[in-house]
N, C-alpha and C positions, 0 to 999 in steps of 0.2 A: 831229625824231626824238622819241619819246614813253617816259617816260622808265619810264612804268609798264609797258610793251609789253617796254621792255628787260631791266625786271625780271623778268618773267613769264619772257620768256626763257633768261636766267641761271639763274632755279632751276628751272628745267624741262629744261636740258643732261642728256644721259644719255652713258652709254659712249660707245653708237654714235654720239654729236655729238663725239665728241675733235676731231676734226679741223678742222671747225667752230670751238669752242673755241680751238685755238690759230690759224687763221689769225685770230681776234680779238684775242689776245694779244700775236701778233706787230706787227697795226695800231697797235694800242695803244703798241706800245712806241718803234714806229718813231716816232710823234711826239716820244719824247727820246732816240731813240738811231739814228740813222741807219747806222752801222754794224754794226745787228742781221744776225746770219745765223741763219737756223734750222737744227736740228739734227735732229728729232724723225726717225727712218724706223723702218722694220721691225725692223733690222736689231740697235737699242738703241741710245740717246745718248746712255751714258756717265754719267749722270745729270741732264744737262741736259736742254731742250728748245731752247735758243738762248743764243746767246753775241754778246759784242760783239768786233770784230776786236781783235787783240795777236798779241803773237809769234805763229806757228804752234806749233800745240800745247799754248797755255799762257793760255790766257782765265785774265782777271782778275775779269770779270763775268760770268755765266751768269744766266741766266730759268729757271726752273721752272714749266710748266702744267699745274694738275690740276682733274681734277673729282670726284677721291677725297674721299666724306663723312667718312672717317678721316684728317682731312688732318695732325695731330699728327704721326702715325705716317708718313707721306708725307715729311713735310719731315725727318725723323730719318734717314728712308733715304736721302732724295738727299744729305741731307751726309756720311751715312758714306760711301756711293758717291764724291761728289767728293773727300772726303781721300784718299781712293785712286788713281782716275782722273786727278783733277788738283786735285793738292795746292797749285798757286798759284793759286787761286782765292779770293778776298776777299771778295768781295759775291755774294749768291744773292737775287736776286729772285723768290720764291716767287710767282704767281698762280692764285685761286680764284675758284669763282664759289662758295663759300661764305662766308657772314657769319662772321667770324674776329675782326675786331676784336682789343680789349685781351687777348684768348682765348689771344694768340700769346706775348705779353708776355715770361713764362719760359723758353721756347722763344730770343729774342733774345738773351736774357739768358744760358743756355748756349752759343748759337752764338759772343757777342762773346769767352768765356773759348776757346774754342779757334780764335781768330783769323779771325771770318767773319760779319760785318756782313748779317743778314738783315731784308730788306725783303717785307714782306708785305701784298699786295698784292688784296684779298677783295674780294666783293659790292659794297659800299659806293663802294672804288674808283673802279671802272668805272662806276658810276652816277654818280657825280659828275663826271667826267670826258668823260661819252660824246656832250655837244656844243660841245665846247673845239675842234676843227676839224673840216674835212671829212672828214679820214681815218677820224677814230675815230667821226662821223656813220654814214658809210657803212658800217664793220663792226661797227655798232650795228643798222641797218636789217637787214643781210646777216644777221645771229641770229636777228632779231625773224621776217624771212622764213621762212626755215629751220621756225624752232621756235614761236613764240608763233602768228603768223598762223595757222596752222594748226589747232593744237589750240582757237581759239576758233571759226573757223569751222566747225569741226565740232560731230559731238554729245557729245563724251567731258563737256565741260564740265556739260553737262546732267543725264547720265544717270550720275549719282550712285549707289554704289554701298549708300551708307546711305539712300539716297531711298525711304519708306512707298510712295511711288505708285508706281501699275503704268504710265500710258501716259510715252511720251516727249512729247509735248506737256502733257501735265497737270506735268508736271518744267520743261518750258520757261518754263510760263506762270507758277510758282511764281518764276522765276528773276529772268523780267524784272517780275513782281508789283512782288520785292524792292530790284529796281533803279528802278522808277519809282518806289518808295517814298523811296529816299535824294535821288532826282534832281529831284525835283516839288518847286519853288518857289515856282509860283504861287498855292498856296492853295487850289487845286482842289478839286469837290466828289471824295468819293470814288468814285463813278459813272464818272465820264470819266475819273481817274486810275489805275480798273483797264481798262479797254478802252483805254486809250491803251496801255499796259504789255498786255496781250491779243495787240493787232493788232501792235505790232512783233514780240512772240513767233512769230506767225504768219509774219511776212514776215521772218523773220531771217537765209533764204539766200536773200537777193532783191539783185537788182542790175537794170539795164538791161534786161538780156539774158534773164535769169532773172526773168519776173514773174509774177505771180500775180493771177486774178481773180477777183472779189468772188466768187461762188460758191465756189471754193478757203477762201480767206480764212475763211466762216462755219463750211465742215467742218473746217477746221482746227480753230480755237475750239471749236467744239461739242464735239472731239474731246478738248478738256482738260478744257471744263469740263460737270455734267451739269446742265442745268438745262430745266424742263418748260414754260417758255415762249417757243417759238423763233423765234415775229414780237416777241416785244420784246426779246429779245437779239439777233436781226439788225437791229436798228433803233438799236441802241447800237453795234454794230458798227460801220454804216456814218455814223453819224454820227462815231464816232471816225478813220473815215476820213476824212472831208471835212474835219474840227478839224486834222489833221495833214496834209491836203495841200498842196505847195508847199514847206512848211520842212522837213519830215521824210520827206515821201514823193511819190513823181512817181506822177500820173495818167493813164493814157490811154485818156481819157474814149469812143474810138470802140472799144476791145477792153474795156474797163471793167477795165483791169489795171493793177496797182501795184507799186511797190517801193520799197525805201528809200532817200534818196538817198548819195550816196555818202558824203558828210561824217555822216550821220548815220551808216551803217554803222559809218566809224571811231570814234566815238565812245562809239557801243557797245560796239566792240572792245575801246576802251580802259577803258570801267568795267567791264566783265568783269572785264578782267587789274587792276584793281583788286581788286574782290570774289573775286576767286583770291588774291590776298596776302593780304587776310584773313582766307580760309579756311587759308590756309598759317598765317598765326599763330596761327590756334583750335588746330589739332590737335597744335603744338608746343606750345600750354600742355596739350591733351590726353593729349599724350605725359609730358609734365615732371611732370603731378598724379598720370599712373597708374604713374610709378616710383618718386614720393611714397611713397604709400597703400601699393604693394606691398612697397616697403621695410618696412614693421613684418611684411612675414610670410616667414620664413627658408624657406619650402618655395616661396615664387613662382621665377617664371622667365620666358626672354624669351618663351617659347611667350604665358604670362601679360600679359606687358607689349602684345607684338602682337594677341594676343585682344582686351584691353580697349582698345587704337586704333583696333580695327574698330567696336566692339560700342558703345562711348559715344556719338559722331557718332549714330550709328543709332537710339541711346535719345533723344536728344535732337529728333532729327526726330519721332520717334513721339510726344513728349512736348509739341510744339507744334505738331502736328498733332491732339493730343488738345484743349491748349489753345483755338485757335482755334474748332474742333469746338463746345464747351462753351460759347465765348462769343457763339457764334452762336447757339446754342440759347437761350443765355438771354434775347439780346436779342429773339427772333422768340415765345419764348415768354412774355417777360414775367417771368421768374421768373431771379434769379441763382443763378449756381451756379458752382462751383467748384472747383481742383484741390486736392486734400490729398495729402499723404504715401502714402496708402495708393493713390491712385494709378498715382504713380510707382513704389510696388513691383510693382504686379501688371503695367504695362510691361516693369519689368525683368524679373520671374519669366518673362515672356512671350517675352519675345529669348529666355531663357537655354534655356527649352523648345524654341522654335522652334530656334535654333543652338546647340547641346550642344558645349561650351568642352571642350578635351582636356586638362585641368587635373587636378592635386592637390588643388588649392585651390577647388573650384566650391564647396563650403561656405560659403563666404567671399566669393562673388560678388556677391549681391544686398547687403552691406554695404557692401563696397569700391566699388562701382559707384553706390551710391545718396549713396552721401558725396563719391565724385568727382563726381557729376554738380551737387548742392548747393555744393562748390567752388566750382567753375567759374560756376556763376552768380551769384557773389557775387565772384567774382573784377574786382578795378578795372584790369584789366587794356584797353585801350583797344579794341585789335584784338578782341579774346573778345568784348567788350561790344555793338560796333558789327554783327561778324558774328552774335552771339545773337539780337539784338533784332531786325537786318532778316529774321531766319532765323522769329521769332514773327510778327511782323509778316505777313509773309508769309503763311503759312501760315493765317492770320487772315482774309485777304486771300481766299483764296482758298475758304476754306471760305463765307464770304460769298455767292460767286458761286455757288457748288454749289447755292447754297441760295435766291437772290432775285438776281437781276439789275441790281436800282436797290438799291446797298450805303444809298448815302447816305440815302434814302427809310427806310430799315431801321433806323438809326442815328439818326435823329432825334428817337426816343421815350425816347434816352438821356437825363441830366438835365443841363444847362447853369445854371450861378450857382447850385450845390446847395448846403445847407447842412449839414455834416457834422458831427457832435458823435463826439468819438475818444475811447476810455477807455483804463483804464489801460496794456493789453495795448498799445495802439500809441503811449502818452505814453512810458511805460516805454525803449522803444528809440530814442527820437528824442532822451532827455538822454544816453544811453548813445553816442550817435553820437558825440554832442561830445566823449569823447574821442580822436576821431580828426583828427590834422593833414590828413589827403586829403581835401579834399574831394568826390572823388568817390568817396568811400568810404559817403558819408551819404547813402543810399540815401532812407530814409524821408523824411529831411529834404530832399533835392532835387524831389520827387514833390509832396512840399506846396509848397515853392515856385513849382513850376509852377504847382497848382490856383488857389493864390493869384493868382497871374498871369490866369488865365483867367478870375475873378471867383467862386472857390471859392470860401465861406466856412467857417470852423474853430471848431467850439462845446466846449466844455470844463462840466460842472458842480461844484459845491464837493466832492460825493463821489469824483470822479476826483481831481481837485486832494487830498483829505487822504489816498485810498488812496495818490496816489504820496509823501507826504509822510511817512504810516507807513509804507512800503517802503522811504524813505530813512534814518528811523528807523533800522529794524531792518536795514538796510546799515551804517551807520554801528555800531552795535552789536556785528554781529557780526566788524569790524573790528581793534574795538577787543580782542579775546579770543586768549587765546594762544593759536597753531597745533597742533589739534589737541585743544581743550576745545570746541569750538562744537559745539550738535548740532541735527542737520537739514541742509536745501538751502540751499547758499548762494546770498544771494539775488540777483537777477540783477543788478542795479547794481553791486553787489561784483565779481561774478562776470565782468563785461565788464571790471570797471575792475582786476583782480587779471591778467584776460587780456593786457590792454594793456601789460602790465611794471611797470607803477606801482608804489610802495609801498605795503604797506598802511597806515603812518602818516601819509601824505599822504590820504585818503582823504576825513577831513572834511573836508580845505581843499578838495580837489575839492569835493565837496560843496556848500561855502559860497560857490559859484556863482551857486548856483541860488534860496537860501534863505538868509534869516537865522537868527536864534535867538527873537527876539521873537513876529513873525508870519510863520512860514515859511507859512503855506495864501498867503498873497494874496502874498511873492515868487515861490512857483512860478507863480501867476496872474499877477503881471506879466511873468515873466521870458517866458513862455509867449505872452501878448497882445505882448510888447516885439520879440520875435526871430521868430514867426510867425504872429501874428495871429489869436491863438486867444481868442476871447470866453468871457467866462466867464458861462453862464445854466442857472438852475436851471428843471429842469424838473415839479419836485411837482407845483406845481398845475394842470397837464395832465394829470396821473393821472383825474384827476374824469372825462373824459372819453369813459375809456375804459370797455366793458361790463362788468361784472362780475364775469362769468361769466370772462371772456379773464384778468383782472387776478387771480382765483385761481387758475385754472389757472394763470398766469408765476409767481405766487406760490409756488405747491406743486413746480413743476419746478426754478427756481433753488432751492429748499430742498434739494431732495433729492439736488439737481448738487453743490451745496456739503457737503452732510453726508458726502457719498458720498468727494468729495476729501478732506476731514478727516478720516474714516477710515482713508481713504488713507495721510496722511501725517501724522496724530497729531501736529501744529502749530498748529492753530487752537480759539481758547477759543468756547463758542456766543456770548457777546457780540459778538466780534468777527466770526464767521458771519453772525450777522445783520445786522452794520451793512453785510458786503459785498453780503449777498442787496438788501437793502434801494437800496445803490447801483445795482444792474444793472438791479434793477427799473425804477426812477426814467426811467433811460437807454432801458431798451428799450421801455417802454410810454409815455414822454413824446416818443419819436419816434414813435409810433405813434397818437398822439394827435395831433399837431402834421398826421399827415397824413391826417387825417378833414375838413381844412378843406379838402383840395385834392380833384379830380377826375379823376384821370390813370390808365395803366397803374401796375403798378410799377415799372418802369425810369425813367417818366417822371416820380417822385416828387419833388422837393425835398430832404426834412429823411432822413437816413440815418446809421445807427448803423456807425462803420466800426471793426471789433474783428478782433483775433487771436485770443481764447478760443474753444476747443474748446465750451466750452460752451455758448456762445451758439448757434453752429450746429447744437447737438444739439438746445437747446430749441426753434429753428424748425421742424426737423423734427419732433418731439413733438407741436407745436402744431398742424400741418398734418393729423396724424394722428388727435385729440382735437376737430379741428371740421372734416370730410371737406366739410359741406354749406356751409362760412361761413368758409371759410378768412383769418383774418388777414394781411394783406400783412406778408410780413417786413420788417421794417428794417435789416438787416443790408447789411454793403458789405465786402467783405477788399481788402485793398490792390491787390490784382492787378485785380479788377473797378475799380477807383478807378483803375488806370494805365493798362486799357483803352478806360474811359470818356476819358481828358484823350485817350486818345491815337487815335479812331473816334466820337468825341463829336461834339456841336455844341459843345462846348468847344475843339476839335481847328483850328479857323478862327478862334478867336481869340487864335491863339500861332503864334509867329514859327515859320517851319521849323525854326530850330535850337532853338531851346525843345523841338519834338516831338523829335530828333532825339537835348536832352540828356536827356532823361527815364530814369531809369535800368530795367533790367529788373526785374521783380519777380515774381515768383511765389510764393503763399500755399505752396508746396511747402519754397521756399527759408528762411520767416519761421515755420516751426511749429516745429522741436523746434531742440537744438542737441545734442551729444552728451556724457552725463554724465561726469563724471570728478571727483575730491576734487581739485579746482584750490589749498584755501588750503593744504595740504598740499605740494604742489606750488611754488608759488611759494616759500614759505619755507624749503625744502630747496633749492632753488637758489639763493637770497638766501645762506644761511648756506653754499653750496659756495664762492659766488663774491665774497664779502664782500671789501671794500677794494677793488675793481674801479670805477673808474668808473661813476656811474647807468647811463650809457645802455650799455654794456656789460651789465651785469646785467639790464636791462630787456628788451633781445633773448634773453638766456638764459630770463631766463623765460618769454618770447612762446613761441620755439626750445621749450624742454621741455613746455608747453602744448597748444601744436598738437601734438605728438609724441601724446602721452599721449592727446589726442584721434582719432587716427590708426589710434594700437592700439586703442582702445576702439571705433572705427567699423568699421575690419574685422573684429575677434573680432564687433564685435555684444554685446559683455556689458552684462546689465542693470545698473542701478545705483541704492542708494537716494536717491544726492546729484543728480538730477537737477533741470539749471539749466532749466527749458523758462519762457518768461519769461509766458506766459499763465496763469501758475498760482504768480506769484510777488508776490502781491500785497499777500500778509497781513499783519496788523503782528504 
């Protein structure tokens, strides 16, 4: 019996399975109570569902079966019902196919004061239990039958009601994309790893009886996917077919018909109802983030909460189908490019035009929705993660095939053993990581580990190195200032480490981590080479190499990027302006330089500048625009291109499946702004609410009123001048 099958089953019971349901509760029980009788009829049972034999009339033990999602409220009425009905009743063993857990706890705990020992008995339960003998095997199988079997072999699973595509194969082929994706161990090139995942799509209601021949089979396919050359994708086809005949699929070579074989069917079956649980756990955190968010606005409501359970899922598919989209183009055309912020807003304005929400609150839609969606993706949530990324993935996957038929052929011009020089903007968030106990919270930091793994290398120069050391500076600084005199944005070091609950008097010792007092430039350079294997090389005298013409031109755009932000924000002295222009230059025209010695597309470059700064991508475009006949290759890389690359690379074969597998998700969406709010204000008004409190109490308080504060300030949408956005927090 399979236990995931089981599962699927349990939370897929509806009303009309009651029946169903308890003749499983009743098997179930029969294993420790042989003198079970059921009660359940038409007629009403008293409050029961089953009792074990005692005097007539006077059970001491009763069963309860429910498949009420309000199941609190459920177990409250059957014991008021039995104090009435049958007042010598002692023990009520409640049964759910809900996850209830410690949930019930309280519930016990009033039951034992008015004499009634409840035993509760959920999800988890029956999963653990369900092949302890043959009884409870068999009305394990009898559900799975019933309900699970069913709804996979069909097409409900498919035909997703958030799914951008229009065909029901084009949704299939997405589906088992996603599933060959988790499942492929071999190392596979990516070629045969999407027509393997293809052709089972194809042949998915195939059995013996029911098969399918190779003509079938390519209109199938053609039918998901659109591609303009159709002797070399029936030629991958059929060769996927021969790869998987025998072990995966039966051939009868004189009809030229196939199908899957039976163990393989079940197998599928069974990661289906996998990948259904973890669509089940995405939309419970879907649900839990958008009663979050809508909590800070007193006019929402459930119309509200069930709008935005529909409408996220559906932003999300749009948004990695955008994804994918994007980085196919970039690969085929040589040129990266990427998702920003704005975006994801005109996605969202896009749903909200297309399905017009019957809302008080649509005001407030494209902020609430844009900050849930950002959540969620940063959320270390296991379930969310795994369903996120094979849902990109996917989708990736698929837009590939739209687009060239040999993915892997396409993918090669990616760069393998690159060498990546990071500046502040993505040094900046990877010390900020460190104060986090999760490791899977350390997003940035687990992505470079991979690359590392894969033979990435990581370049750092002494102007990165002192900008982040004047940032810590002026962290340290504006620490040290009573709450409430400091003026300007606090800076982002601060500002993570004020989030994370910390004191602020602890702040230099955090600090002194990282850095001494003597020579803090070469601690941050060792601590940097010691825990990630960032080298530290300067690039000035690569500058020489570059035109002249290009080198003023970067010269006058980063001038007038920086002048333009300083006006802005009436914090930086021209000294100090200039020493930053002068850093970026270095950066972006010494990687520029470095690949005048190579010969390649640009995909297929080496040396790459990989930054979070808005600015740097403006000046690429500027650039592009300022030499239309001689366009400079950009040097730029955003993290999402750098997770795409480890993870559809020729990098991508040199790391174990589960290396690809742990890579965390990233999107340039997720890494660009954070939402303003007067944080050191904030934390010290809660410091001084909850003073004498144990740290680590006080420290959730402040997280707790943090996030809050952030919440209201993402739904209203209100601007703010203390904006943390960490790509523009550099200054000393």
């Amino acid at each position: 019996m399979n236990v995931s099958l089981f599962k699927m089953a349990l939370e897929r019971v509806e009303i009309s399975d009651w029946q169903a349901f308890e003749e499983l509760c009743s098997s179930f029980l029969m294993a420790e109570f042989t003198d079970l009788r059921t009660m359940a009829s038409s007629s009403g049972d008293g409050g029961r569902d089953a009792e074990l034999y005692s005097q007539p009339n006077k059970p001491l033990v009763v069963a309860q079966y429910s498949i009420a999602s309000n199941w609190k409220t459920k177990i409250k009425k059957t014991i008021d019902r039995l104090n009435t009905t049958f007042p010598d009743v002692r023990i009520l063993i409640f049964m759910s196919n809900r996850d209830i857990g410690a949930q019930a706890d309280k519930l016990k705990a009033e039951a034992v004061e008015n004499g009634l020992s409840l035993d509760v008995r959920d999800k988890n339960w029956f999963l653990e239990r369900a092949n302890t003998d043959d009884t409870r095997k068999n009305a394990s199988e009898k559900l799975i039958d019933k309900i699970a079997r069913p709804y996979l072999e069909g097409e409900e699973i498919i035909n997703k009601r958030s799914s951008p595509l229009s065909s029901g194969e084009s949704k299939a082929a997405l589906l088992y994309l996603g599933l060959q994706w988790q499942d492929d161990i071999s190392g596979k090139g990516l070629t045969k790893l999407s027509f393997d995942a293809l052709v089972r799509a194809a042949l998915r209601h195939t059995d013996s009886i029911n098969r399918m021949n190779r003509s079938e089979i390519h209109d199938r396919i053609a039918s998901a996917i659109t591609s303009n050359d159709d002797k070399k994708f029936h030629r991958y086809i059929d060769a996927a077919l021969s790869r998987l005949t025998k072990r995966f699929i039966r051939h009868w070579k004189e009809e030229d018909e196939f199908c899957l074989t039976h163990d393989e069917s079940q197998r599928i079956m069974e990661r289906l109802a996998d990948i259904e649980s973890e669509e089940n756990k995405f939309l419970e955190s879907v649900t839990s983030n958008c009663a979050l968010w809508l909590s800070e606005l007193s006019e929402a409501n459930e119309t509200d909460l069930k709008d935005l359970e529909d409408r996220i899922p559906r932003i999300f598919e749009r948004i990695f189908l955008k994804k994918g989209e994007t980085f196919v183009s970039s690969v085929l055309s040589d040129r990266v490019t990427r998702i920003e912020s704005k975006d994801l807003k005109d996605i969202i304005i896009n749903d909200i035009s297309i399905k017009n929400p019957k809302s008080k609150i649509v005001e407030y839609y494209p902020g609430i929705i844009e900050n849930i969606i950002k959540s969620l993706i940063s959320n270390n949530d296991k379930y969310t993660q795994l369903y996120l990324t094979r849902l990109s993935n996917s989708y990736t996957l698929l837009s590939f095939l739209n687009q060239t038929s040999d993915v892997q052929r396409a993918t090669k011009k990616l760069f393998s053993h690159g060498k990546v020089w990071l500046d502040t903007s993505v040094i900046l968030p990877v010390f900020a990581e460190q104060l986090e106990a999760d490791e899977s919270r350390k997003k940035i930091t687990r992505l470079m580990k991979a690359c590392l793994k894969a033979g990435v290398e990581f370049k750092i120069t002494d102007g990165v190195i002192q900008e982040v050391n004047s940032h810590m500076n002026l962290s340290e600084k504006c620490s040290n200032y009573t709450p409430g005199f400091w003026q300007g944005r606090t800076p982002f070091l601060y500002y993570q480490y004020l989030h994370s609950g910390r004191p602020s008097t602890e702040f230099s010792k955090w600090i002194s981590l990282f850095r001494g007092k003597e020579r803090p430039d070469d601690d941050i350079a060792q601590y940097l080479n010691e825990f990630f294997e960032i080298e530290r090389i300067n690039l000035l005298d690569e500058l020489q190499n570059v035109d002249e013409d290009l080198r003023w031109a970067i010269d006058r755009l980063w001038t007038e990027a920086h002048e333009k932000r300083r006006k802005q924000y009436q914090q930086l002295d021209t000294e100090t302006t200039r020493i930053l222009i002068k850093h970026d230059i270095e950066t972006y025209l010494g990687v520029i330089a470095l690949r005048k010695k190579e010969s390649v597309s640009e995909l297929g470059y080496r040396h790459w500048l990989c930054t979070l700064d808005k600015l740097a991508w403006g000046i690429r475009d500027s650039l592009r625009d300022e030499f239309p006949d001689n366009r400079p290759t950009s040097p730029l890389l955003s993290l999402s291109f750098l997770l795409n690359n480890m993870t559809f690379g020729p990098s991508r074969r040199l790391s174990e499946k589960s290396d690809n597998l742990a890579i965390p998700l990233i999107l340039d969406l997720e890494m660009s702004d954070s939402v303003p709010i007067n944080i050191i204000e904030i934390a010290n008004d809660v410091r001084s609410e909850y003073d004498g409190n144990p740290e680590y109490v006080i420290s959730r308080k402040v997280r707790d009123a943090i996030d809050r504060a952030r919440r209201q300030k993402g739904c209203l949408n209100i601007p703010d001048e203390d904006e943390a956005e960490f790509c523009e927090m550099t200054e000393d």
